[in-house]
C-alpha positions in Angstrom: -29.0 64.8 -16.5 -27.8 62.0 -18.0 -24.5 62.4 -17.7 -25.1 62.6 -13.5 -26.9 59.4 -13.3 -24.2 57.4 -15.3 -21.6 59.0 -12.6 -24.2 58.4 -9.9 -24.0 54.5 -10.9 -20.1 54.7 -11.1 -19.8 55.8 -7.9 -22.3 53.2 -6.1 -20.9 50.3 -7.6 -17.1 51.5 -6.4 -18.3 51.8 -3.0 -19.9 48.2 -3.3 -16.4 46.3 -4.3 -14.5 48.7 -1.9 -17.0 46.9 1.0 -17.1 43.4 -0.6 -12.7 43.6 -0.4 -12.7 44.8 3.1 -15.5 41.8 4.5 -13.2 39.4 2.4 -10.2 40.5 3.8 -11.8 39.5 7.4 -13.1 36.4 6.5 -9.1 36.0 5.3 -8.1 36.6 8.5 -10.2 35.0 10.5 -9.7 31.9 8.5 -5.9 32.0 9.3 -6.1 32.8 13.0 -8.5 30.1 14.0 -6.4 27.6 12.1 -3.0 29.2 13.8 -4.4 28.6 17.2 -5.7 24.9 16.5 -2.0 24.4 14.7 -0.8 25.8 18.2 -3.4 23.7 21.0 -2.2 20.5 18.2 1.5 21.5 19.2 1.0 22.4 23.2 -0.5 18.7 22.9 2.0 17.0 21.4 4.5 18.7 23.5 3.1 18.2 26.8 2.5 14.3 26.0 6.3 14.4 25.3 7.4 16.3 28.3 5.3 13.7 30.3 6.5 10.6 28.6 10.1 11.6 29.7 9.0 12.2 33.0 7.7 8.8 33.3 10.9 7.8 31.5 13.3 9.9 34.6 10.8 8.0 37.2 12.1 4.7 35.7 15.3 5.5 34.9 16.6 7.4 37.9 13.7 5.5 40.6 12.8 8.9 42.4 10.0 6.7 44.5 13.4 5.6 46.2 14.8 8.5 46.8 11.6 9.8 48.3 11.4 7.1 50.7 15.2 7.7 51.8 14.2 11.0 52.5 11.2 10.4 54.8 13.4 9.7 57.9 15.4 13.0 56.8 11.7 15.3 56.8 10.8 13.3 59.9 13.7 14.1 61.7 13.4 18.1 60.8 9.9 17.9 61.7 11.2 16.5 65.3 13.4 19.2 65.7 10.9 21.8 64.7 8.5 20.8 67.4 11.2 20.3 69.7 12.7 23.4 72.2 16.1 23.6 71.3 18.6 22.6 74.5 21.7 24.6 75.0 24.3 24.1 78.3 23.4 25.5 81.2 24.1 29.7 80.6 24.4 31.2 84.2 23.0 35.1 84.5 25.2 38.3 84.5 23.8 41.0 85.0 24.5 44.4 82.4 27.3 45.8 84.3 29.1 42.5 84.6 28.1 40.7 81.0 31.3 41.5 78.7 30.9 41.2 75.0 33.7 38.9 74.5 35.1 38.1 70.4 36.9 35.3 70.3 39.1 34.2 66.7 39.7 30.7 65.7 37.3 30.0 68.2 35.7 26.6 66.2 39.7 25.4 67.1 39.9 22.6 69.2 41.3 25.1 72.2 38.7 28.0 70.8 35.6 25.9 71.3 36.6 24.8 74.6 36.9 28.4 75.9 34.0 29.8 74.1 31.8 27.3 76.4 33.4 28.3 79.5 32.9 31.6 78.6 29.0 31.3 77.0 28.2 29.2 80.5 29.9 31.8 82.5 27.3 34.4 81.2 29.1 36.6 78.8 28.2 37.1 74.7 30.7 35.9 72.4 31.5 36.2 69.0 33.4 33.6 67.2 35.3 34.7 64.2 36.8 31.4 62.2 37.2 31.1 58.4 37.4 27.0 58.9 40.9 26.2 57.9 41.5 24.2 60.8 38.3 25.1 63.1 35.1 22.9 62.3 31.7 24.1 63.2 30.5 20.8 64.9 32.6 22.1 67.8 30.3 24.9 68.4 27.1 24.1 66.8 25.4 23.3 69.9 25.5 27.1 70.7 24.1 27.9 67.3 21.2 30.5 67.7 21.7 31.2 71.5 20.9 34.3 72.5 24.3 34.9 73.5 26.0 33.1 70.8 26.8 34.8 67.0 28.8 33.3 64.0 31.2 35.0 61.1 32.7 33.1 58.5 35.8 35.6 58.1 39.1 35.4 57.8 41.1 37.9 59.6 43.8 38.7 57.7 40.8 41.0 56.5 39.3 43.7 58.9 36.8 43.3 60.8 34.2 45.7 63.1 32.9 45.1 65.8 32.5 46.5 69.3 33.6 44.0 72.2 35.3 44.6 75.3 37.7 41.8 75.0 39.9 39.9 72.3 40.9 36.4 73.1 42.9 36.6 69.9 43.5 32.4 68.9 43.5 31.9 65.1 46.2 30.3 63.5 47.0 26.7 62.8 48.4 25.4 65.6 49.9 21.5 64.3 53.1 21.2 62.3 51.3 19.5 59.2 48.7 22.5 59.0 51.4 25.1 59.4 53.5 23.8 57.3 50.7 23.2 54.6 50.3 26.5 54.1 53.3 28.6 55.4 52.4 31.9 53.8 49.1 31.5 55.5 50.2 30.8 58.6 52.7 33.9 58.4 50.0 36.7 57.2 47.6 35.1 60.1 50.1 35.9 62.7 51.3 38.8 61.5 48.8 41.2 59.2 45.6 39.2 61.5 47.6 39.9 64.9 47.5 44.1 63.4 43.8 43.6 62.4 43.3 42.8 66.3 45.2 44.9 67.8 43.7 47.8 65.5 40.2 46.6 66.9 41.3 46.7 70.2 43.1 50.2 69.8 39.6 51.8 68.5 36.8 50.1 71.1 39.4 50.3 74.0 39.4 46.5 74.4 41.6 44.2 76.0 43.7 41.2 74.0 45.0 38.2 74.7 47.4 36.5 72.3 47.5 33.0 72.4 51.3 32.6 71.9 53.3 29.4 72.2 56.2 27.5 73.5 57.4 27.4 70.4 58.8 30.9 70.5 61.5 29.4 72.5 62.6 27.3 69.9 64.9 24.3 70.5 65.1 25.6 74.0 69.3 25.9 75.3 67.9 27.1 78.6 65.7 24.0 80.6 62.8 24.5 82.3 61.8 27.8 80.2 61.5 31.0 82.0 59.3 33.9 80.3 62.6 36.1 80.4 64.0 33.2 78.1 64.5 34.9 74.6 64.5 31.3 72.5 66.7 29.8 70.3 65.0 29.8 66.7 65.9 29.1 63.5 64.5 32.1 61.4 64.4 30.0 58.1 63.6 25.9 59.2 60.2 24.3 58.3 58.8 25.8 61.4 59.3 28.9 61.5 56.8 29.9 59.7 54.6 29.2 63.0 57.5 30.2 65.2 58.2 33.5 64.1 55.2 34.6 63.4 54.2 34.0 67.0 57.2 35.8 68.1 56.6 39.0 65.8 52.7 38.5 67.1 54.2 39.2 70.8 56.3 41.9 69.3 53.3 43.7 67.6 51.4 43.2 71.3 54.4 45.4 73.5 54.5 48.3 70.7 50.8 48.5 70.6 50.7 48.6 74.3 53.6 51.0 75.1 52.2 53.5 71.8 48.9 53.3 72.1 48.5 52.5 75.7 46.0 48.7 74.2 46.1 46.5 77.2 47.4 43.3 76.1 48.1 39.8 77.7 50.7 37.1 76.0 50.0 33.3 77.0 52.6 30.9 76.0 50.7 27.6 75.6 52.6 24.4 75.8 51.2 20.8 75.0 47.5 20.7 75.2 45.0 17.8 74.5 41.7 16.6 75.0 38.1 15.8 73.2 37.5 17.7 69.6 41.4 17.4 68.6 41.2 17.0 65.0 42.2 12.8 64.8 44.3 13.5 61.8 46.3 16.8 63.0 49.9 15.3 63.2 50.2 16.4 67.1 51.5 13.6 68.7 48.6 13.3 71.2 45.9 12.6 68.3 49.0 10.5 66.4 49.5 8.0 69.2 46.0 7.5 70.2 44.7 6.7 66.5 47.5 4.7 65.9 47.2 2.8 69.3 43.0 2.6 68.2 43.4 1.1 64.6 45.9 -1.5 65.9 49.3 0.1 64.1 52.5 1.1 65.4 53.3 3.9 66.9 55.5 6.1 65.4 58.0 8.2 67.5 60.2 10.8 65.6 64.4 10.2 66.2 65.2 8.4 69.6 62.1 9.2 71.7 64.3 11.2 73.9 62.8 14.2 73.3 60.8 15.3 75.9 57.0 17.3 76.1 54.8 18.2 79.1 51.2 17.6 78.2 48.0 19.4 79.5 44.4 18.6 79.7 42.3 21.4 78.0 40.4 22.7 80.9 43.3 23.7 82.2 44.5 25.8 79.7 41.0 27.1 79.2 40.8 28.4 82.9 44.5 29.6 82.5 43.8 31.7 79.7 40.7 33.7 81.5 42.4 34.2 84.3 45.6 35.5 82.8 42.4 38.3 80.7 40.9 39.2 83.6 44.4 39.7 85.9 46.1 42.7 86.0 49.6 41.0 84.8 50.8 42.1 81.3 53.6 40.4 80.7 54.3 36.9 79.4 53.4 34.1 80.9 53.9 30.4 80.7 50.6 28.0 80.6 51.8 24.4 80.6 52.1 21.5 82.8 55.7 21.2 84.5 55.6 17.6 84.5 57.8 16.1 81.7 57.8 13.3 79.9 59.9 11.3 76.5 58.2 11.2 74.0 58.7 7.2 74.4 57.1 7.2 77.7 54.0 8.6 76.6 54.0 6.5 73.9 54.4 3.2 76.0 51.3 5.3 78.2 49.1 5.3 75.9 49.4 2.0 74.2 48.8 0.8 78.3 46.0 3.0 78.2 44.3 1.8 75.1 45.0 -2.0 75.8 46.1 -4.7 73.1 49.2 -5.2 71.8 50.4 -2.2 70.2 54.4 -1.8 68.1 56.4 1.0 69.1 58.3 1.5 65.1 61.0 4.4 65.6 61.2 6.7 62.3 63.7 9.7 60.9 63.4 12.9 63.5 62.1 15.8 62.1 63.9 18.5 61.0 64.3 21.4 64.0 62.0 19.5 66.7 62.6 20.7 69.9 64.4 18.1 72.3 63.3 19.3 75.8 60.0 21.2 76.6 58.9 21.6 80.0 57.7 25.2 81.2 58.4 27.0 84.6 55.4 28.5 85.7 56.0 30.6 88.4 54.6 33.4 87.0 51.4 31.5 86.9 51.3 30.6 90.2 52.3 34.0 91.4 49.7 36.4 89.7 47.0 34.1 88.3 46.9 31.5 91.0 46.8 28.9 88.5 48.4 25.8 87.8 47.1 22.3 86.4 44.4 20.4 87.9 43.7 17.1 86.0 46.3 14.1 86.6 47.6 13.2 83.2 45.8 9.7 82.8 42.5 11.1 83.3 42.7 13.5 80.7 44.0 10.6 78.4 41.0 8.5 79.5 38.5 11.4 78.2 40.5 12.1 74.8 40.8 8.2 74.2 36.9 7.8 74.5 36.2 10.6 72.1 38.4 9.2 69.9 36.8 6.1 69.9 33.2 7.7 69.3 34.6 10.1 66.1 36.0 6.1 64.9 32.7 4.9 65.4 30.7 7.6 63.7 33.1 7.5 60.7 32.7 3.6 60.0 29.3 3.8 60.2 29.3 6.4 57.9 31.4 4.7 55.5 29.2 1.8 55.5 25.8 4.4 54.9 28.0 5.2 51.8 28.2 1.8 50.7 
């Protein structure tokens, strides 16, 4: 008997330390997690106080009151414009049956964005495919989420899909400095973007027009230049990156059209200017009337002999959709007959601008044409077409634009400052 209360005691005062371990082991515990999360708030403390001292610091350093203020006017103006109902040109109404879904390439171009308004304000819906190499979007922004009106970044050397009924096909650099920049470019544009087109055209049944150029006639040994003309090219100069590939572009047009029955149309565009030619595109337009502007000479290539016929751009524009919408197929010239030296248009438009402007003669250029000045017959004949605005009024309009793209870049060169 005994012997059980001794094991009786044994066993009690086990259980006794087994509890007094286990409540000390808690109090351990609980000791080191309230000082863990005082050690942490201590540290969140001392790192917010940090993170707020170099935030004063920034404030100081980089003055971000400043910069808030010189974005007021910014928020101000979006606010405006928020409020405001957006204004587009005047869109006339077509109904379904005559409304034409209408894709236009290289239509932010200086020639692009002029026919994509005539063809917006005539009703239709147009697509304008550009990739921006030479086409800027301020030339069509003012269409920018009209109904009628859509936008693709794309280049089209890659395909593209869409369903259209007609192809004003106008994408390639058009000026010898942005042709020659990049002559590999300007080749696979013409060539492997001319197929991409025509492949288009070929699966939605749609008609294309190529905008070609004079240029396919080369240094031309036949004067004025007939369509039947075949040109007189040099396959490996400077140019012909831009030449040929124009003149394989018209080749790709007849074999699509005679194998796969695409209706195509060719324009050969000569000498065009007006308001959003890029000021710094080398064309002799744009050359003259900056130089003329910013006081310096004007600088005409070899003798000055050389002659050009020049056009306003709403000509061409109305040229070109009438030469989509005719039944003609073939070639066609769309240029102003009159012709003019180079020095003669020079000695114009210093006249025009006013002051006293230099005439400096510098090195001709390697395989520049020396006459240019297109028959066009074949444009009065089927498309009833032929210029409409006298030469100095289309030089007044370009001049004035040029003076307002001069004036908007000085002032923002001084806002720089």
């Amino acid at each position: 008997m005994a012997y059980g209360i001794d094991a009786f005691s044994f066993l009690n005062r086990k259980f006794k330390v087994f509890i007094l371990l286990i409540f000390g082991t808690i109090l351990v515990v609980s000791w080191a997690t309230v000082n863990r999360n005082r050690s942490v708030v201590a540290n969140e403390a001392r790192i917010s106080q940090r993170v707020l001292e170099d935030m004063k610091e920034n404030l100081q350093k980089y003055n971000i009151e400043t910069f808030d203020e010189k974005l007021k006017p910014l928020e101000l103006r979006i606010a405006n414009l928020e409020n405001k109902e957006r204004k587009y040109p005047p869109v006339k109404y077509l109904s379904e049956k005559d409304r034409k879904r209408i894709l236009v390439t290289g239509g932010a171009g200086f020639v692009g964005s002029h026919l994509v308004d005539a063809l917006l304000m005539a009703g239709h819906e147009v697509t304008v495919v550009d990739n921006f190499f030479t086409g800027r979007k301020r030339n069509i922004e003012h269409w920018i989420g009209h109904e009628n009106f859509e936008l693709l970044n794309h280049d089209i050397v890659e395909p593209v899909l869409l369903e259209v009924d007609q192809i004003y096909h106008l994408a390639s650099p058009a000026s010898p400095p942005n042709y020659m920049y990049n002559p590999i470019k300007t080749i696979k544009t013409n060539t492997l973007g001319t197929l991409n087109m025509l492949g288009l055209a070929k699966r939605v049944h749609a008609r294309l027009l190529l905008a070609s150029t004079s240029e396919v006639y080369g240094d031309p040994e036949e004067h004025p230049q007939r369509e039947e003309y075949w040109g007189h090219v040099n396959p490996i100069g400077p140019r012909a990156c831009y030449d040929e590939g124009k003149r394989v572009a018209e080749t790709m047009c007849y074999a699509y059209a005679k194998q796969d029955h695409v209706e195509v149309r060719v324009a050969r565009i000569f000498n065009t200017f007006g308001p959003r030619m890029h000021m710094n595109d080398g064309r002799v337009v744009s050359n003259f009337i900056m130089q003329a502007l910013e006081g310096k000479p004007l600088t005409v290539y070899g003798s000055g002999k050389q002659t050009r016929s020049f056009q306003y751009i709403s000509d061409l524009v109305n040229g070109l959709i009438l030469l989509m919408n005719s039944d003609f197929s073939q070639p066609v010239n769309i240029g102003n007959p009159v012709e003019y030296t180079i020095m003669e248009f020079a000695e114009m438009i210093s006249a025009t601008v006013g002051g006293k402007t230099m005439i400096s003669n510098v090195a001709k250029m390697e395989d520049d044409p020396q006459r240019r000045k297109p028959d066009i017959s074949r444009a009065r004949k089927y498309l009833g077409w032929e210029p409409k605005v006298p030469l100095l009024v289309g030089l007044n309009r370009t001049i004035a634009y040029f003076k307002k793209e001069l004036d908007k870049s000085k002032k923002s060169k001084l806002i720089d400052l």
